[in-house]
C-alpha positions in Angstrom: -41.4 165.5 16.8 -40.4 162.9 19.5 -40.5 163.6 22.9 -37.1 162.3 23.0 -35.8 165.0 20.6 -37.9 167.7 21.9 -36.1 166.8 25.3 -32.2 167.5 23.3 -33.8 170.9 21.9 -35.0 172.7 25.1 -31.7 171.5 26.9 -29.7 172.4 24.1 -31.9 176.2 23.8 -31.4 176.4 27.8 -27.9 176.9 27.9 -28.7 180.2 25.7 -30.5 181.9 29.1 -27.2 181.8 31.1 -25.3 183.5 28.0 -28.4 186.0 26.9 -28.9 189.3 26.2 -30.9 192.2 28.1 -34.0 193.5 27.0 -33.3 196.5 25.1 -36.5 197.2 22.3 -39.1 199.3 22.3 -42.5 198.0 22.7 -42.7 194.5 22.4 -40.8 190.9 21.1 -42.0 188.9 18.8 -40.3 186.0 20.6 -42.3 186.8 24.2 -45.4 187.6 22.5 -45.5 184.2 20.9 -44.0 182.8 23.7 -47.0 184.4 26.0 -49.4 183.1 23.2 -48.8 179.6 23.8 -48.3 179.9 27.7 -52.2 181.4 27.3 -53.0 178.6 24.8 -51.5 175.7 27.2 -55.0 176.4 29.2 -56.7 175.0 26.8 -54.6 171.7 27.1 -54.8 171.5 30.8 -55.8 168.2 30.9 -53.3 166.9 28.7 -50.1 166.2 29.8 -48.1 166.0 26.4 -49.6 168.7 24.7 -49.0 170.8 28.1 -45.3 169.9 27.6 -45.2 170.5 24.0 -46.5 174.3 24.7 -43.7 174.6 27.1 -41.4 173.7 24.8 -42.4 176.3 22.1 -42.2 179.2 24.7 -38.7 178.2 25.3 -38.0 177.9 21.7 -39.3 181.4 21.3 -37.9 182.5 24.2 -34.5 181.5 23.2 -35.3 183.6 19.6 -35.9 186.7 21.8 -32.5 186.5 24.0 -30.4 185.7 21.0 -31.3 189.0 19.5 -30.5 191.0 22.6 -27.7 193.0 22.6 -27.2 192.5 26.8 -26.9 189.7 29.3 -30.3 189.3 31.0 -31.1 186.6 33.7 -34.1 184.3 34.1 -35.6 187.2 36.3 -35.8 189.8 33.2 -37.0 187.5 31.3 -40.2 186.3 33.3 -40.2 190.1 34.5 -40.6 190.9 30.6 -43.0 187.8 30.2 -45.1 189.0 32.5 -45.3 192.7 30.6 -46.2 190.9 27.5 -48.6 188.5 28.7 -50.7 191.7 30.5 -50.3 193.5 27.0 -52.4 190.0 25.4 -54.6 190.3 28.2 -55.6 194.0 27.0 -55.6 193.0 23.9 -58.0 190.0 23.8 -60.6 192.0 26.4 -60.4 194.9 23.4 -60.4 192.3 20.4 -60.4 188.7 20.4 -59.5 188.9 16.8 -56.1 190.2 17.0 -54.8 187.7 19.0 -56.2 184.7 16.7 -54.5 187.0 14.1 -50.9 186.8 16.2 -51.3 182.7 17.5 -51.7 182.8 13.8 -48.5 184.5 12.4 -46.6 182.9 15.4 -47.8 179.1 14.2 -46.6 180.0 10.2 -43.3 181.3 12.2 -42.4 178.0 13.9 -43.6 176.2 10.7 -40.4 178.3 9.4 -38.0 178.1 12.7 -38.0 174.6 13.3 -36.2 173.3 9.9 -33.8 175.8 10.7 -33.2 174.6 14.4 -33.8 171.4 14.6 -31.3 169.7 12.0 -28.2 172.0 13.1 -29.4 171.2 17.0 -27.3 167.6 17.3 -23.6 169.1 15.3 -23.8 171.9 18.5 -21.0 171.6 20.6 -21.5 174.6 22.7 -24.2 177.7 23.8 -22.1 180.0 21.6 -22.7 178.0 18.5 -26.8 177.3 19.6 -26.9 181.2 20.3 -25.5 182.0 16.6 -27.8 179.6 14.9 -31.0 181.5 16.6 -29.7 184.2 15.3 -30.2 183.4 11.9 -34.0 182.5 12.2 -35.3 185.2 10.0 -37.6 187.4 11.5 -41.7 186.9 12.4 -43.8 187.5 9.3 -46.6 190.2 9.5 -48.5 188.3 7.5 -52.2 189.6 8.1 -54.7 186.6 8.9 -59.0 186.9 9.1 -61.9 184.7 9.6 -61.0 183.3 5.4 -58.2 181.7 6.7 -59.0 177.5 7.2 -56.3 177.7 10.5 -58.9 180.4 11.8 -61.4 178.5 13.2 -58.8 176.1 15.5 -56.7 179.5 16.6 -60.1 180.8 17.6 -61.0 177.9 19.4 -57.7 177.3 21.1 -57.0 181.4 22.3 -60.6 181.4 23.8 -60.2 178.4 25.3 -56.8 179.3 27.2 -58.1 182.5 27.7 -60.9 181.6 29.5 -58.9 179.0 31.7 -56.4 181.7 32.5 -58.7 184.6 32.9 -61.0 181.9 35.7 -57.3 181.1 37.3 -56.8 185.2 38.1 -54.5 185.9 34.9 -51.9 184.4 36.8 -48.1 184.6 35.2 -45.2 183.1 36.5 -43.5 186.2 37.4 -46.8 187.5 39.6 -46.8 183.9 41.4 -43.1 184.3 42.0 -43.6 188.0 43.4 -46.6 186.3 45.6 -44.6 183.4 47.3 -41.9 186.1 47.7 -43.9 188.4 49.3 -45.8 185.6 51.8 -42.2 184.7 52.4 -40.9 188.3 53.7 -44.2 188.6 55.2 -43.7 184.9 57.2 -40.4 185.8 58.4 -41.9 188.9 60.4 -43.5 186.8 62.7 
């Protein structure tokens, strides 16, 4: 996909975060987990501009799969507050076994191979969020297709998780709702003296 066209999506799937939904499962979303994934995964790309963009624009694309399930308004906070819950969980995870989360960038990748026909035709007859929100709606659910070491995509998930993992385990595990919380907290604290 043009970079043109992946510009119209994320602007398009933006306007669903004003009208979203609170979080209001159990455990955790398919839609952050991928999401998370490929925030971890875009270490792996840091040196590469387009492909960092591209990874941005998949989070938001699962992102916006996650908020138009919700039953409840939720802001931008919630949702990098719920971020931030998932992306610890993936830490756990991979520092337990690697092979699980090859096994999920997996069955998130054969997801979007399934998402995007659905999205990206219907994105240009939009006229509003409501209409963008009922369309995610219909994405069918994440396979649980089970993935191993057989699989040919195995090799390049396994490459690409270890590689963000590592960058984002040497940059402190950082996620965008702990660096918030930081420069919030050095702001209180600078206003004390």
């Amino acid at each position: 996909m043009d970079r043109k066209n992946w510009k119209h999506v994320i602007g398009s799937l933006s306007l669903i975060f004003v009208s979203g939904a609170a979080y209001s499962q159990d455990g955790y979303s398919d839609g952050l987990l991928c999401s998370s994934i490929y925030f971890i995964a875009s270490g792996a790309f840091s040196e590469n501009p387009q492909a960092a963009e591209g990874f941005m624009n998949l989070q938001k694309i699962y992102e916006a799969t996650f908020v138009s399930q919700q039953a409840e308004r939720l802001t931008n906070g919630q949702i990098k507050r719920f971020k931030h819950d998932h992306l610890v969980y993936l830490g756990d995870l991979y520092d337990e076994n690697p092979e699980k989360i090859y096994e999920l960038e997996m069955q998130c990748n054969q997801w979007r191979e399934i998402m995007l026909p659905i999205i990206l035709p219907a994105l240009s007859k939009m006229e509003n969020s409501d209409q963008l929100e009922a369309l995610m709606r219909t994405v069918p659910s994440m396979s649980k297709r089970t993935f191993d070491s057989s699989d040919s995509r195995w090799s390049n998930s396994k490459k690409m998780m270890d590689s963000g993992f590592k960058f984002w385990s040497d940059n402190g595990r950082l996620t965008p709702f702990a660096v918030g919380e930081e420069v919030r907290e050095e702001l209180r604290g600078g206003n004390k003296q």
